[in-house]
N, C-alpha and C positions, 0 to 999 in steps of 0.2 A: 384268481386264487383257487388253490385246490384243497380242499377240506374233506375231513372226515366226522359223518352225522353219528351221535352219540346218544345217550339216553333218552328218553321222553322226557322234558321237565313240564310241560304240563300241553294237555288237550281240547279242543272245546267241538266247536260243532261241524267248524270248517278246519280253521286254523290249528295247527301243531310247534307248540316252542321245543328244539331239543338240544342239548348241549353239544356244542361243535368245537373241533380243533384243527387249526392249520398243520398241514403235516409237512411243512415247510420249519416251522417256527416253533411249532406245539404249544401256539396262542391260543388258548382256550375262550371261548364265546359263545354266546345265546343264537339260534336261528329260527325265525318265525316264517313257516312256509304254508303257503293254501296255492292248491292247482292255478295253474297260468289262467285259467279261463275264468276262475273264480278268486282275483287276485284286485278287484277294483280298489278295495275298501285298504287291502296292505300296500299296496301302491301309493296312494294318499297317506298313508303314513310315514314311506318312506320316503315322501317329498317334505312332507314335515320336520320327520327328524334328520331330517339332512342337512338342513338349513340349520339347525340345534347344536351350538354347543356351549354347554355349564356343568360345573362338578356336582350339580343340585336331580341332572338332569341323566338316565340312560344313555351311555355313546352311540352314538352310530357309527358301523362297520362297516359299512357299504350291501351290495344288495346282487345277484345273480337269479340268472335261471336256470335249472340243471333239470337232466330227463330224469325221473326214478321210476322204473318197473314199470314201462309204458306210458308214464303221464308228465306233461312239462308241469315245473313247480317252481315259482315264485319265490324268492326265499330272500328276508331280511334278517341283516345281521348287528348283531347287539351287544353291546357290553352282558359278561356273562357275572351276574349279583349272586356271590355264594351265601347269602343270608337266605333267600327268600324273601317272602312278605311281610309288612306289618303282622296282618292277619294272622299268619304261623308263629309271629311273636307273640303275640297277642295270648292263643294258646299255649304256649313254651313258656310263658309267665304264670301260670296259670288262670289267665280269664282276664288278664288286666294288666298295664303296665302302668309303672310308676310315673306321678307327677311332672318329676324333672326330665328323665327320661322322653316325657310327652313333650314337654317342652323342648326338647332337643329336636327331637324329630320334627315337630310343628313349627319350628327356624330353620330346618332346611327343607322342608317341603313350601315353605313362603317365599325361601330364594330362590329355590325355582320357579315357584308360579310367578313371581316380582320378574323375574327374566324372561317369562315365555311374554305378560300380558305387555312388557314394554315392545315385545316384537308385533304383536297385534295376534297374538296367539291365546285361545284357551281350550285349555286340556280337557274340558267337558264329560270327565269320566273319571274325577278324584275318588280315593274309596281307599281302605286298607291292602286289597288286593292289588290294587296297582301302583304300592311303594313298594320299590324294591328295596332290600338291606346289606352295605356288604361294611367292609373296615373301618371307612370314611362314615358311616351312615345313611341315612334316606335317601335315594334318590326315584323320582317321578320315571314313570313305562306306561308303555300303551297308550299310545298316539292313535287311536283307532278312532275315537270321536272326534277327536281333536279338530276346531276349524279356523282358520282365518275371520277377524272379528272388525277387521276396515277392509270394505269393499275393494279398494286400490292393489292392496297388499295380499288378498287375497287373487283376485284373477290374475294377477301376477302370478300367481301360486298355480296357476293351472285351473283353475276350478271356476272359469268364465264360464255360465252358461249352465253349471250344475245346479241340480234343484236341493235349496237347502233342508236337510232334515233335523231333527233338534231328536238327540238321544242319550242313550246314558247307562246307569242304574238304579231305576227307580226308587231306593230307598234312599238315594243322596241328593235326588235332584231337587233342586229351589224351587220356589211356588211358577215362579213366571216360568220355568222350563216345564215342568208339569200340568202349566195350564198351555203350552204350545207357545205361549207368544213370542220366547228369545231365552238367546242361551249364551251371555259371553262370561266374559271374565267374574264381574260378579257371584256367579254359579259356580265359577270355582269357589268361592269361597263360602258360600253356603256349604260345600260337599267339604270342604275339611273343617269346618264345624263340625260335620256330622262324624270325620272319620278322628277327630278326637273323641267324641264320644264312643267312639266305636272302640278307640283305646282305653279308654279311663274304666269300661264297663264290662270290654269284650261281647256287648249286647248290637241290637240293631239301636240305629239311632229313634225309629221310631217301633215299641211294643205294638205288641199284642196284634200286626199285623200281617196277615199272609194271604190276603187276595191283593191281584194290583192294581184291578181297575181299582178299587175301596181304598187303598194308600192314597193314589196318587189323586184322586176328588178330595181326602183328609187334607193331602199337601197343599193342593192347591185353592180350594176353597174356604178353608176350617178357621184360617186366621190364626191355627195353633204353629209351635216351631216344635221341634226336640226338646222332649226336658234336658234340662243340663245339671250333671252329677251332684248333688248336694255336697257329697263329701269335697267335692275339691277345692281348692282355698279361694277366697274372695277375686285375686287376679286372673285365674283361671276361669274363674266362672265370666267377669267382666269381657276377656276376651273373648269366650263361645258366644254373650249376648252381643257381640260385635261383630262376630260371623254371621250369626242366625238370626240377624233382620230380615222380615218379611219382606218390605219394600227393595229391592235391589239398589237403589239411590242414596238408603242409609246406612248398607253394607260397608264395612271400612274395605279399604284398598288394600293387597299384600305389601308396597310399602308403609303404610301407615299402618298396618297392626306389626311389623316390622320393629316397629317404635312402640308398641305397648309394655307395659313394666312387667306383665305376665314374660319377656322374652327379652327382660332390657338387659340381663344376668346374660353374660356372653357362655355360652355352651360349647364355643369351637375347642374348648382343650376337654371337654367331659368325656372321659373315657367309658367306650359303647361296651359292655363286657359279656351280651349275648353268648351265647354258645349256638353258633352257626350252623345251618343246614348245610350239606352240598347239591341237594337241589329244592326248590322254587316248591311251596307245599300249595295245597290247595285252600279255600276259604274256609275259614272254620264253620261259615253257615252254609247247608247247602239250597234254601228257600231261592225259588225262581226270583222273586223282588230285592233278591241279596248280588246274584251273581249275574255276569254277563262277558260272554269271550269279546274278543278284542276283535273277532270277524263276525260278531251274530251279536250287536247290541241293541236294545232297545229303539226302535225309530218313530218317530209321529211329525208327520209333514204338518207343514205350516198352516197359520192360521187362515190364509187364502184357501188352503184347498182343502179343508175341514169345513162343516158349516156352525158346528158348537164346541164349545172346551171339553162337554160332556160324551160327545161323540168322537172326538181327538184320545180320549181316556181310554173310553172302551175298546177303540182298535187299540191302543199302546197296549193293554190290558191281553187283547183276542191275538198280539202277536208277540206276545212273552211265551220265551220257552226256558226252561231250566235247561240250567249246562251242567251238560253231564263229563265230571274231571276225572280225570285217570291217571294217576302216577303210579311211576312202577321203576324197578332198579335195573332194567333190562340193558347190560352191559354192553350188547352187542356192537359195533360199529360197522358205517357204512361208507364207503369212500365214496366220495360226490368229486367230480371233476368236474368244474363251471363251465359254463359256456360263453357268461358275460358278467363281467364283475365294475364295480364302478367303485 
């Protein structure tokens, strides 16, 4: 395929997403590129999303590698989501989005995850920032953590023999992920507890923190969850104390919060009446414990090769870096002619 690279839609430490169009078709699409040499972690993802497809879920485009100004680059292609983020809705509401609305988006952020966790898939990186929003409404990006969560299905996946890391963004992650021990599907569902709250408040789900080793010893040893909004109505509240079980065992399942009366109200004709970005904004927080690129995420190796939870912390803690985002309206285009497209 031969395409032409467009604006910046957003930046991080490695990785760069920018808006792309076939100059074939003038099919407009998302491209996530980091150097061929430093392409492990987007590679992995584009094995992931390859295998993916739901309307709940960012499409995949296929994937190439093309020279630019000296350097081979790696480059995954994406359904391109003219909303942006929750996140940016979030702010564009001013600080909060409505109830129903929440509930809208929290039925299709479940049908995706109910689709990924039946393939033996979890997305291990749920958050505001990585819903993207476009006509249709929410749909789930950034496959960067993402792992295969049956042994079988996973080395089939390629990833025989890799050492697993358990990562994320530390302000969303569940107890058991923040104390090292495991991280599948469950975890998602702690993380969109958190990223309702995230909407209902435009707040973090947990205050008053901004160290991470300190968060993530709160998270994991404190026995506290997220408060959950007082203001919002008795069903609403029910379903976050359904998410944000401590124990992972009592967490409900995305099919069976699927079926909670918080979301029993069908939403598919709710008309989304946003006023759309045309490109992908940044996180309304910029706190290190808030953000994480999708090539430079939080990582803490497993409990084998850690010797305490406490020391598992403080490395997650000692190799947290804030991401530093850049958007900008830089019109310019660049023709990329592939080398290898699939």
């Amino acid at each position: 395929m031969d395409w032409t690279r467009g604006h910046t839609i957003g930046r991080g430490s490695s990785a760069t997403v920018s808006a792309a169009k076939s100059i074939w078709c003038d099919q407009v699409f998302a491209v996530k590129s980091v150097e061929l040499s430093e392409s492990q972690l987007l590679q992995k993802e584009q094995k992931i999303l390859s295998q993916l497809s739901s309307p709940y879920i960012v499409s995949y485009k296929g994937y190439d590698v093309t020279q630019e100004k000296d350097k081979l680059m790696f480059n995954l292609m994406m359904e391109y989501m003219s909303g942006g983020t929750i996140s940016n809705a979030i702010r564009k509401q001013g600080g909060r989005i409505n109830e129903q609305l929440i509930g809208c988006y929290a039925k299709q952020i479940l049908l995706g995850l109910e689709y990924l966790h039946s393939r033996g898939i979890a997305h291990c990186d749920i958050k505001g920032q990585n819903i993207l929003l476009g006509k249709t409404g929410a749909k789930i990006s950034d496959f960067g953590c993402a792992r295969w969560v049956d042994a079988a299905e996973r080395d089939g996946g390629g990833a025989a023999g890799s050492v697993e890391q358990i990562g994320g963004t530390p302000m969303f992650m569940a107890p058991e992920v923040a104390r090292g021990e495991e991280q599948g599907c469950p975890a998602d569902i702690w993380a969109l507890g958190c990223t309702i709250i995230e909407m209902a408040t435009g707040r973090s789900p947990w205050t008053d923190m901004t160290n991470t080793a300190s968060l993530l010893y709160l998270i994991a040893f404190s026995g506290e969850s997220p408060e959950i909004p007082r203001f919002l109505s008795l069903q609403a509240k029910d379903f976050l104390y359904k998410c944000l079980r401590r124990d992972p065992k009592d967490r409900w399942t995305a099919k069976q919060l699927l079926r909670h009366p918080f979301l029993e109200e069908s939403y598919s004709n709710f008309m989304i009446t946003q006023d759309f970005v045309t490109s992908s904004p940044t996180s309304i927080l910029d706190q290190d414990i808030w953000s994480s690129d999708s090539m430079d995420h939080y990582l803490i190796r497993t409990a084998s090769s850690v010797d305490t939870p406490l020391k598992r912390i403080r490395e997650l803690g000692s190799n947290s870096r804030e991401l530093n985002c850049k958007w900008n309206d830089d019109q310019r285009w660049i023709t990329v002619r592939s080398s290898r497209s699939e």
